[in-house]
C-alpha positions as CSV (number, residue, x, y, z in Angstrom):
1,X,10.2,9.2,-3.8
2,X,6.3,9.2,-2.2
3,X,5.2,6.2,-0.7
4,X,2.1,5.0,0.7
5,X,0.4,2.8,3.0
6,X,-2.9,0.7,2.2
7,X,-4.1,-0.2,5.4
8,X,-3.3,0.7,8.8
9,X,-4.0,-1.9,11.1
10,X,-1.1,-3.3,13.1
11,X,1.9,-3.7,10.7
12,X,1.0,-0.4,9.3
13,X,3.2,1.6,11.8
14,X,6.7,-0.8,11.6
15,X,6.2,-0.1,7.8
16,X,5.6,3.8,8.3
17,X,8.6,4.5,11.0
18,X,11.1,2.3,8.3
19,X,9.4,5.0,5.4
20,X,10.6,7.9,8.0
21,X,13.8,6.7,8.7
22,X,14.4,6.0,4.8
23,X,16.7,9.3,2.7
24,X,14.5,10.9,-0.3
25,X,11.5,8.8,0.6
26,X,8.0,10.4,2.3
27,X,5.2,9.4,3.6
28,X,2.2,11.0,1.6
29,X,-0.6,8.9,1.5
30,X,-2.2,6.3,3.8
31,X,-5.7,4.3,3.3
32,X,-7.8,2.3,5.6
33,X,-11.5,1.3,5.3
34,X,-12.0,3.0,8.4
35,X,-12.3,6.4,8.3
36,X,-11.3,6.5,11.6
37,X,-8.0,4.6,11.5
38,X,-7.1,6.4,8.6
39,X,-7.3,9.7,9.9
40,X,-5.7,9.2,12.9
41,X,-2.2,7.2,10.9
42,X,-2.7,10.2,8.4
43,X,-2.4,12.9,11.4
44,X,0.6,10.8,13.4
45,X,2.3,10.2,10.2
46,X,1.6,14.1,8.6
47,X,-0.1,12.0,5.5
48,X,-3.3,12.3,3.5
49,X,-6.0,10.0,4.7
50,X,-7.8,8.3,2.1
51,X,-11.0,5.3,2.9
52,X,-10.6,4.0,-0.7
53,X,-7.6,2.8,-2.0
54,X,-9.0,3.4,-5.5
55,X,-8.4,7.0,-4.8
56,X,-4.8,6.7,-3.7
57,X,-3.7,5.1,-6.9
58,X,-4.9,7.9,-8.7
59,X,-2.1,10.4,-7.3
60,X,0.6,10.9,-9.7
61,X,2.8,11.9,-7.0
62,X,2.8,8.6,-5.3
63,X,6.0,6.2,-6.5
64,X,5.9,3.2,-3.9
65,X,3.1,1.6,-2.4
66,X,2.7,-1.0,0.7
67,X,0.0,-2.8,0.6
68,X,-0.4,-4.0,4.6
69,X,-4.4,-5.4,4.7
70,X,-6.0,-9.0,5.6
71,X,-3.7,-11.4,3.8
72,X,-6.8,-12.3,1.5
73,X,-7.1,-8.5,-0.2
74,X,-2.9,-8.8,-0.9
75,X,-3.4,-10.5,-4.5
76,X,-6.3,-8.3,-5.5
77,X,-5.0,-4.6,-4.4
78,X,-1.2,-5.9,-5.5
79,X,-2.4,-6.4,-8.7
80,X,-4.3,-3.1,-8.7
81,X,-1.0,-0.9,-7.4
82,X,0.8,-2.7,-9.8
83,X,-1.7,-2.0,-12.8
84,X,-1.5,1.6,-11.0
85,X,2.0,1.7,-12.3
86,X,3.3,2.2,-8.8
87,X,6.1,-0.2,-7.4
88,X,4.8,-2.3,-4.9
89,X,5.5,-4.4,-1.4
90,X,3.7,-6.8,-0.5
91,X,2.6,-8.2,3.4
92,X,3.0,-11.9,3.6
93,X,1.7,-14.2,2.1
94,X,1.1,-12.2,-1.5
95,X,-1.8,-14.3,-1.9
96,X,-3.6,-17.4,-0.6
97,X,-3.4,-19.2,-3.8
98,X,-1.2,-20.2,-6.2
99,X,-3.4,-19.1,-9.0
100,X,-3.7,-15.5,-7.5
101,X,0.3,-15.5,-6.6
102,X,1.0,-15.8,-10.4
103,X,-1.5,-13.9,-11.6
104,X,0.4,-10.9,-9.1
105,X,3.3,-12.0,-10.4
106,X,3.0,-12.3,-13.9
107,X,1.5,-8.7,-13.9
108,X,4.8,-7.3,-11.6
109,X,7.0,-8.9,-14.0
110,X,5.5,-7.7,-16.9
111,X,5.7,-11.5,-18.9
């Protein structure tokens, strides 16, 4: 399975050495806002870099996503991974309402 990483700020790594360590499962992709950051967790992880998660979601190849950015941007880029069709992990919180919560919810569970 391909995974990827949206954002790679300080969690980003503990998420990216458990990928490694994980049989069947690579690293292909990572994203961060700064083209900078990406880059360089794209070159220590052997990953492409990508500044727009957008872009990301459109790989085919890409089966599992962590989404590890400011706890306010988990509900919205959850929901778009999931809408992606990708399967999807969340940093705590998943949102920070209850509203947006569900709304990830309901869309991960399908109902």
């Amino acid at each position: 399975m391909n995974y990827a990483i949206i954002g790679c700020g300080r969690v980003a790594p503990k998420h990216a050495k458990a990928i490694k360590e994980l049989p069947n499962v690579d690293l292909v992709a990572v994203c961060d806002c700064v083209p900078s950051r990406a880059d360089h967790f794209a070159k220590e992880y052997q990953a492409t870099p990508y500044t727009d998660y957008r872009d990301l979601l459109q790989r085919k190849d890409i089966d599992i996503v962590s989404v590890c950015v400011p706890s306010g941007l988990h509900a919205e880029i959850g929901q778009e991974v999931a809408k992606a069709g990708k399967h999807l992990l969340v940093e705590k919180p998943i949102a920070l309402s209850l509203e947006d919560a569900d709304a990830l919810i309901t869309l991960v569970s399908g109902n």
